[in-house]
C-alpha positions as CSV (number, residue, x, y, z in Angstrom):
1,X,30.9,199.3,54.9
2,X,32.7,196.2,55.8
3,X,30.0,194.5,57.9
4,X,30.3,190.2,58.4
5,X,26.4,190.2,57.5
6,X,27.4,190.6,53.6
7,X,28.9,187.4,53.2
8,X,25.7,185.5,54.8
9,X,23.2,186.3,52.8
10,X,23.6,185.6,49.1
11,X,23.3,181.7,49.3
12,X,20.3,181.7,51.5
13,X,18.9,184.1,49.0
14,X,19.2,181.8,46.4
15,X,18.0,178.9,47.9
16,X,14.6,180.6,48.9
17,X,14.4,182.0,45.3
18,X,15.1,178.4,44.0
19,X,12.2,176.9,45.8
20,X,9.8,179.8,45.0
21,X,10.5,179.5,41.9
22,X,10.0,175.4,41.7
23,X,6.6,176.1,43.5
24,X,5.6,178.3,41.2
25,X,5.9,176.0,38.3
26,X,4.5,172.6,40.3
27,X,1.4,174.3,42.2
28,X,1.3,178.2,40.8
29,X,-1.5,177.9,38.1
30,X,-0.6,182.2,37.8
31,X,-0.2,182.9,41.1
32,X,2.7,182.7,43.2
33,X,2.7,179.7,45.9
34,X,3.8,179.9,49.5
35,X,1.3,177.9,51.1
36,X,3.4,175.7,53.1
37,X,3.9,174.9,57.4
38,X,7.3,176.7,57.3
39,X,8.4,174.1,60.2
40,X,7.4,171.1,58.8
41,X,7.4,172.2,55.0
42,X,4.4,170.2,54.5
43,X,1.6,171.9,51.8
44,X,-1.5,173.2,53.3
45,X,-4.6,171.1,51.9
46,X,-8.1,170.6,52.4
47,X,-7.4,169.4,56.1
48,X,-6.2,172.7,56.9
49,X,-8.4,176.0,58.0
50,X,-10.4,177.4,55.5
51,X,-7.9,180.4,55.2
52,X,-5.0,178.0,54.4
53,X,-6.6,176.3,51.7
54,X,-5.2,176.5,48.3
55,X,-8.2,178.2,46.8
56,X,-7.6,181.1,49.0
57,X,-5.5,183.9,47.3
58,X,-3.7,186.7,49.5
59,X,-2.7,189.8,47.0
60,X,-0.2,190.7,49.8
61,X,1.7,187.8,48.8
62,X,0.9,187.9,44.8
63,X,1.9,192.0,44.9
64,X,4.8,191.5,47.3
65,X,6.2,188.6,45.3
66,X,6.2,190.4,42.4
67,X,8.0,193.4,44.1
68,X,10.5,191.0,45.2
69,X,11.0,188.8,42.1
70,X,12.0,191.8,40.1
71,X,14.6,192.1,42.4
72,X,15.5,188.7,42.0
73,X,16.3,189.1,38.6
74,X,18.7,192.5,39.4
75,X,20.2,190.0,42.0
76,X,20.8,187.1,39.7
77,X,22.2,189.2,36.6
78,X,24.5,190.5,39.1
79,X,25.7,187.7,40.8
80,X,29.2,186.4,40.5
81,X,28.6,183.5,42.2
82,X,26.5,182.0,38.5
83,X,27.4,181.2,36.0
84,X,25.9,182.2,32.5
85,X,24.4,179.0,31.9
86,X,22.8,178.9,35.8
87,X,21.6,182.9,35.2
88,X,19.7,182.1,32.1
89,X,17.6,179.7,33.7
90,X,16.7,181.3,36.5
91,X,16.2,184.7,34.5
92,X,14.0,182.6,32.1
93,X,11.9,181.4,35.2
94,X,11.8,184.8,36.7
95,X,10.5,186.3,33.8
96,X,7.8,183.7,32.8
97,X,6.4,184.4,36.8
98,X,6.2,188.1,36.6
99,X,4.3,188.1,33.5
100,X,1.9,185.9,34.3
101,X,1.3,186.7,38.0
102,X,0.9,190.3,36.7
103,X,-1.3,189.2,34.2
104,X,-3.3,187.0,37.0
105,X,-3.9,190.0,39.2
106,X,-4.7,192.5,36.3
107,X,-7.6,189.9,35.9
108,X,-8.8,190.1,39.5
109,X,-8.7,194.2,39.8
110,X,-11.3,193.9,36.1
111,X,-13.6,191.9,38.4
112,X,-13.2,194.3,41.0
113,X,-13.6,197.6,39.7
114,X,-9.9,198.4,40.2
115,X,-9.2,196.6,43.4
116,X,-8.1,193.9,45.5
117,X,-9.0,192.7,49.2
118,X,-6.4,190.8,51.7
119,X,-8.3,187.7,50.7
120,X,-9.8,186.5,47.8
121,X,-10.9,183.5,45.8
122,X,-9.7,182.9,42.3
123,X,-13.1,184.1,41.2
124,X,-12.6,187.5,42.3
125,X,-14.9,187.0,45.3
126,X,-13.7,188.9,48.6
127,X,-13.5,187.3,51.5
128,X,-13.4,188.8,55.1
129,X,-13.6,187.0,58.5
130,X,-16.5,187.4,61.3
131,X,-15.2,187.5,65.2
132,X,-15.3,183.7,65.0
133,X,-13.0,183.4,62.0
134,X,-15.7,182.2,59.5
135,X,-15.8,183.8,55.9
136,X,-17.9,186.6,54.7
137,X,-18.0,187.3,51.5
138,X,-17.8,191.0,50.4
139,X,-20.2,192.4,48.5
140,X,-17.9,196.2,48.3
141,X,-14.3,196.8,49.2
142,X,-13.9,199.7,51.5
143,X,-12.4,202.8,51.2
144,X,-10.5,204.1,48.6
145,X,-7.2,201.8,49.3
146,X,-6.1,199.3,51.3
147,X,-2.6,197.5,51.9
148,X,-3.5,195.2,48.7
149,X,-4.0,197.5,46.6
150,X,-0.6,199.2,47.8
151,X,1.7,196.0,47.3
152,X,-0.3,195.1,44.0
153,X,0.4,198.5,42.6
154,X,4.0,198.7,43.3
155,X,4.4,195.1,42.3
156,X,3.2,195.7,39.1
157,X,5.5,199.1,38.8
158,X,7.9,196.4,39.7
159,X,7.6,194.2,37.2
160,X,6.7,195.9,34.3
161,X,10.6,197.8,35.3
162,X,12.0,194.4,34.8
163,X,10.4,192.9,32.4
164,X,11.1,196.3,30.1
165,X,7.0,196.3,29.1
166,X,6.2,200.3,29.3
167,X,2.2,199.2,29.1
168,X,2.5,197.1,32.1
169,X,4.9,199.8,34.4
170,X,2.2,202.8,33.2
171,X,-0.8,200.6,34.7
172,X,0.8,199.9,38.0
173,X,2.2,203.7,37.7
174,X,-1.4,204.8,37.7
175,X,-2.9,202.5,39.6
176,X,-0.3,203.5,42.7
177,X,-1.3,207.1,42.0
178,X,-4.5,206.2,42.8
179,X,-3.0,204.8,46.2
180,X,-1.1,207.2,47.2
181,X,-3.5,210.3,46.8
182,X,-5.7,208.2,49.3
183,X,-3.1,207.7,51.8
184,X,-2.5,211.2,51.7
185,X,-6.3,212.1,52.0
186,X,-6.7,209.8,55.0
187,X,-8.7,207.4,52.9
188,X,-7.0,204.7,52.9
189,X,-8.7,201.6,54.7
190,X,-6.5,199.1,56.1
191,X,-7.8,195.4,54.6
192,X,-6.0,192.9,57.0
193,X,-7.7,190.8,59.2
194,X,-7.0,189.6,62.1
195,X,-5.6,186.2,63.0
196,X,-3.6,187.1,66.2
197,X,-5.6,188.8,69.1
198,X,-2.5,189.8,70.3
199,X,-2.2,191.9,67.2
200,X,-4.8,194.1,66.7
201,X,-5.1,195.1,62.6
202,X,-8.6,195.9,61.7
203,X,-9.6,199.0,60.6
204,X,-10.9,201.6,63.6
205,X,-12.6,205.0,62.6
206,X,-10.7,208.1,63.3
207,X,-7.0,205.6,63.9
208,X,-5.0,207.3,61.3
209,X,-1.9,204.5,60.6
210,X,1.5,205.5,60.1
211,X,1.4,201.9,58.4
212,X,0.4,203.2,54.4
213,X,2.3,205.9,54.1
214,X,5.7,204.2,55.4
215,X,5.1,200.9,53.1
216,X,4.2,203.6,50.1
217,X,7.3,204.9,50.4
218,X,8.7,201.5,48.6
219,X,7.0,202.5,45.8
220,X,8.0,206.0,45.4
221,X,11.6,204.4,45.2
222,X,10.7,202.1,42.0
223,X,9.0,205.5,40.8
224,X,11.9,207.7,41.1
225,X,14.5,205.0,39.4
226,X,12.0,204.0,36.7
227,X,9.4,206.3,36.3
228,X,8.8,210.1,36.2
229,X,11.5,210.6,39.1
230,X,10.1,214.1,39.2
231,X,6.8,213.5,40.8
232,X,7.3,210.5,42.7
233,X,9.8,212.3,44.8
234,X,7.5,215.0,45.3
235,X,4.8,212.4,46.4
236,X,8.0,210.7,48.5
237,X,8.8,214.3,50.1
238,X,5.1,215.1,50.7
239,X,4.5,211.2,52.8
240,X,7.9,212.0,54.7
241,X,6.7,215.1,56.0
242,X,3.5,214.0,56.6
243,X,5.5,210.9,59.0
244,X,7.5,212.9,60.2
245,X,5.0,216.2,61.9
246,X,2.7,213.3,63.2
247,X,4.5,210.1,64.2
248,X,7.8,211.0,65.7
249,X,9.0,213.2,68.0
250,X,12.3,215.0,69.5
251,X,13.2,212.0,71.2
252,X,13.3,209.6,68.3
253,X,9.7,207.8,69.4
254,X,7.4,206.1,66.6
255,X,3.6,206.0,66.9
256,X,1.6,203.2,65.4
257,X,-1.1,205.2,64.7
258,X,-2.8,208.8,65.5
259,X,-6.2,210.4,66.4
260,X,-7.9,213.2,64.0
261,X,-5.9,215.5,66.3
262,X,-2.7,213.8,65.0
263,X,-1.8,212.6,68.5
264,X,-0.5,209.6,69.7
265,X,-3.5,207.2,69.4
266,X,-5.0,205.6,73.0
267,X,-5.3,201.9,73.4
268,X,-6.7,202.1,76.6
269,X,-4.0,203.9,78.3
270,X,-0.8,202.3,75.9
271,X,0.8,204.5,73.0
272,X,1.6,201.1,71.0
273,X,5.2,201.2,69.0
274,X,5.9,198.7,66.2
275,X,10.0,198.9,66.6
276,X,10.1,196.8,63.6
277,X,7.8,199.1,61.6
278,X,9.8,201.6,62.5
279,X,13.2,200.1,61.6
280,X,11.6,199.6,58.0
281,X,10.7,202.6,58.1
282,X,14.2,203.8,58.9
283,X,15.3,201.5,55.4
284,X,12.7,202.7,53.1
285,X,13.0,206.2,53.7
286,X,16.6,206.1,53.6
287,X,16.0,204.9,50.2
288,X,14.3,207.8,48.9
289,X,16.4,210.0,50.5
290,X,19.3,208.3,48.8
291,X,17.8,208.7,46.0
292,X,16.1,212.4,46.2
293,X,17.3,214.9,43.4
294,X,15.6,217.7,44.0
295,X,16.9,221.0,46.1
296,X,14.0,220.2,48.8
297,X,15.0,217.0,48.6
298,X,18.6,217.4,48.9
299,X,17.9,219.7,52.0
300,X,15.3,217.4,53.5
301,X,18.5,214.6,53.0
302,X,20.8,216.9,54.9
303,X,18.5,217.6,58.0
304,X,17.8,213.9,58.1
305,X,21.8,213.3,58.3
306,X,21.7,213.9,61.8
307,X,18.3,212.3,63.0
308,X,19.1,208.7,61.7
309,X,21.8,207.2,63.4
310,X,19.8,208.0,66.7
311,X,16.6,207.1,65.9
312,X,17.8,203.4,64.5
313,X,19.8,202.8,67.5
314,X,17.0,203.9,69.6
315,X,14.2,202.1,68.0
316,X,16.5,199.0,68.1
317,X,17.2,199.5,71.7
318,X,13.6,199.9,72.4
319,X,12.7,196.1,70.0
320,X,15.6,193.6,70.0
321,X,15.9,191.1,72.7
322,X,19.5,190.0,72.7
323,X,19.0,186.8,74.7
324,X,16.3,184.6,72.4
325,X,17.4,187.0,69.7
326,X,14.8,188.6,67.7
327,X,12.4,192.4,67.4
328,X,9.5,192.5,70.1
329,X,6.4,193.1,68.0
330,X,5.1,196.1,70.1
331,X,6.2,198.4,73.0
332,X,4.5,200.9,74.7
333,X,5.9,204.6,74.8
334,X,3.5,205.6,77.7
335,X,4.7,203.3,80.6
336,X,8.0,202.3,78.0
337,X,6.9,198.4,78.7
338,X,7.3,195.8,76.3
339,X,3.6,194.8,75.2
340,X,3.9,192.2,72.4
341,X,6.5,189.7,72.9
342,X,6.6,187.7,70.3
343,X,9.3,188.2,67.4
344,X,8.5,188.2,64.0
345,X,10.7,186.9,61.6
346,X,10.5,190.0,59.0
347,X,12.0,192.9,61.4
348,X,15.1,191.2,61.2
349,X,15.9,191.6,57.6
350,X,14.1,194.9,57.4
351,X,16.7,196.3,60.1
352,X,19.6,195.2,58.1
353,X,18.3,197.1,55.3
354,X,17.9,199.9,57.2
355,X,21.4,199.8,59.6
356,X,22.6,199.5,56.0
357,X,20.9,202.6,53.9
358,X,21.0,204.9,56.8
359,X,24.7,204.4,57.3
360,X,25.1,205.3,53.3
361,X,23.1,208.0,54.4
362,X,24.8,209.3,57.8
363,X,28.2,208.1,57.1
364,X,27.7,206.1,61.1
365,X,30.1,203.7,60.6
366,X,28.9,202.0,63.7
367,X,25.5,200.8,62.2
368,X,27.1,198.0,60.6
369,X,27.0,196.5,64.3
370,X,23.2,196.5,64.1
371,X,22.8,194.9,60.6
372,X,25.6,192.2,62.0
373,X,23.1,191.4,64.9
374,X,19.8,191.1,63.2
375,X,21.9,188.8,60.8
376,X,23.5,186.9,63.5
377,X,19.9,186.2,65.2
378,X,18.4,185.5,61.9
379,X,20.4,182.7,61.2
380,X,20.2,181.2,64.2
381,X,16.5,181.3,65.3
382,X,14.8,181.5,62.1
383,X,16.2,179.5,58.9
384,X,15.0,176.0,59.0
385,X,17.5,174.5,56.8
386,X,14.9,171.7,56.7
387,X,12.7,173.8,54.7
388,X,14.8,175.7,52.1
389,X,16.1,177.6,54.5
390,X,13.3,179.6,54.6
391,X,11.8,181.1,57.8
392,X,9.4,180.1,60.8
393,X,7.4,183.6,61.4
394,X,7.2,183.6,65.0
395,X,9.3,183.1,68.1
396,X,8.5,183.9,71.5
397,X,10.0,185.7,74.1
398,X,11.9,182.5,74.7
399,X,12.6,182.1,71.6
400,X,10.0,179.0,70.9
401,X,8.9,178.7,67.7
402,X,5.6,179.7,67.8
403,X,2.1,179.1,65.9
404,X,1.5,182.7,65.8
405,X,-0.1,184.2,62.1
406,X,2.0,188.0,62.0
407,X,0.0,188.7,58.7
408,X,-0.8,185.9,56.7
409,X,-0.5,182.3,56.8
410,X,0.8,182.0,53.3
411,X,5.1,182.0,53.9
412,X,6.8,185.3,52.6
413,X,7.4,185.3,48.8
414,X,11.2,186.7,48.8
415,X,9.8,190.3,50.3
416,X,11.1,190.9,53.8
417,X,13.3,188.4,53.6
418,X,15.2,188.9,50.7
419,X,14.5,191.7,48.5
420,X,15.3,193.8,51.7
421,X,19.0,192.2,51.5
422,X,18.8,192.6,47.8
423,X,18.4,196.5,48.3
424,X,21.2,196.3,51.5
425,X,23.6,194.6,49.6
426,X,23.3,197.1,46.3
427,X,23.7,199.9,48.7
428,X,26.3,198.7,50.2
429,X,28.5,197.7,47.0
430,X,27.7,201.7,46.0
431,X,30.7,204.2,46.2
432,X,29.5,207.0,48.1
């Protein structure tokens, strides 16, 4: 495990937590505060689009901060690079943001009967968006789930782990129970709308996504290391198989998404392929099979041994354009034609994680290649050392920043960007 990406990414860590952390005490008011143009690093304000506005809140952002701050801390207590002085202040900060951000969100989900919606005012009101991206205001959350209420949940197992408060880790515990049983029963409706019409998201009757039950798979992790190990690796084993009968196949292909017949879903003609959702994929289940005690488990981990290296080296094959340097956003499997062109900045980081955890997995040396390019293109398209070295979300095929919205418009909290290193560069300092 002697990759060159290792060395990169602990200062540029830093930094981005730094300035998180700063926003969070100039402009947080209990929530977390990424609400900047990531080019310019100007602050959104009332000139901006309704969405951008500060007195919209995205629980994406406030549950996968939290996820990613409590990784933070595990990062700074273990870095070498501090001192004790610089670790006590930065723990301090830490710690002061995850209690009150949890405490923040706790307050929404009482206003809400339990849940969350992709956006929301500070009220508790939910706020969708009509075809000609004016707000609506909710009057019921659909379905049983929804992506917030997934990255709440496990931010708030998250953080109640760090922070060492049992209360607050039992009522993310069961709120993610809650979550995951509706994955599992196919009710779970996705809550994200749609600012890129190149990027289809909203929820379609009978389009089963492969989405939930990958990103769940984060939380079984913080359930097996700091909860009832036992049942969350049952849950973990029961989502795998689940991803693995309906959305691969022989031939290392990923599906988006599935009919009720569990076959690839039609968009007019095209079998759509995130390859970065399937590289995270690749990282988060590595994770839980890392971590996977039981004897299914440990046989499941075995069988798995020799599916990995292929399908990561295929699914990168299939996403990453070597000359701008970044992950396509979609592919089609039918006529195996790029669709989506554009490059997010996330499936970068995401893939290092992955190259990383499936080569503690496989023992394929030669993945270390595949974290090295993602970090090599990361660096060099995406950090805008102007802005805290944090990152523009979109390039183009030509590798043009562009003023494309991949989820939200609020920046990424520490999530993709770092906490996925965090996890790659505690894997990789493991003895096998």
């Amino acid at each position: 495990m002697d990759g060159k990406w290792q060395t990169r990414w602990p200062q540029l860590i830093l930094e981005v937590m730094d300035e998180l952390l700063r926003r969070y005490e100039e402009h947080g008011k209990g929530f977390i505060n990424t609400k900047l143009d990531l080019v310019t690093g100007r602050n959104f304000d009332k000139t901006d689009p309704w969405y951008k506005q500060p007195d919209i809140l995205f629980p994406w952002i406030q549950g996968r901060g939290l996820e990613a701050m409590a990784g933070h801390l595990a990062f700074v207590r273990s870095a070498k690079f501090l001192t004790p002085a610089e670790k006590r202040v930065r723990v301090m900060k830490i710690r002061k943001l995850l209690r009150e951000v949890s405490g923040s969100l706790e307050k929404l989900r009482r206003k809400n009967h339990g849940r969350l919606f992709f956006m929301m005012r500070r009220n508790g009101k939910s706020i969708a968006m009509d075809p000609e991206c004016r707000p609506v205001v909710l009057t019921a959350i659909p379905g049983k789930a929804n992506y917030s209420d997934l990255f709440c949940a496990k931010g708030l197992m998250a953080a109640g782990a760090a922070l060492k408060d049992d209360a607050l880790f039992r009522r993310g515990d069961r709120y993610y129970r809650k979550v995951v049983s509706a994955i599992l029963r196919e009710e779970f409706v996705t809550d994200q709308q749609m600012f890129d019409p190149k990027n289809p998201v909203l929820a379609v009757p009978g389009k089963l996504l492969q989405g939930p039950k990958m990103l769940a798979l984060g939380g079984t992790a913080i359930g097996m290391m700091h909860g009832d190990a036992a049942c969350w690796e049952r849950k973990a084993l029961r989502l795998l198989r689940v991803i693995f009968s309906r959305y691969t196949n022989q031939d290392f292909d990923f599906w988006e998404a599935v009919d009720t017949d569990f076959k690839p879903w039609d968009d007019r003609g095209k079998w759509i392929c995130d390859p970065g959702h399937a590289l995270e994929f690749a990282g988060l289940s590595s994770k839980n099979l890392l971590l996977f005690k039981s004897p299914a488990g440990v046989k499941l981990r075995n069988r798995c041994r020799k599916f990995y290296g292929d399908f990561l080296r295929h699914q990168f094959a299939l996403g990453f354009a070597p000359g701008p340097g970044g992950i396509i956003k979609s592919f089609d499997l039918n006529t195996r034609r790029p669709v989506n062109t554009d490059m997010p900045w996330w499936s970068l980081p995401e893939t290092v994680r992955a190259a990383t955890l499936a080569e503690k997995l496989t023992g394929d040396a030669g993945l270390s290649e595949i974290a090295d390019k993602c970090s090599e293109a990361f660096f060099r398209g995406y950090v805008n050392r102007d802005c805290h070295s944090m990152a523009v979300q979109t390039r183009n095929e030509k590798g043009e920043v562009a003023p494309v919205i991949p989820a939200t418009p609020d920046a990424d909290p520490g999530y993709h960007t770092n906490l996925s290193i965090i996890d790659a560069l505690m894997f990789a300092s493991k003895k096998s």
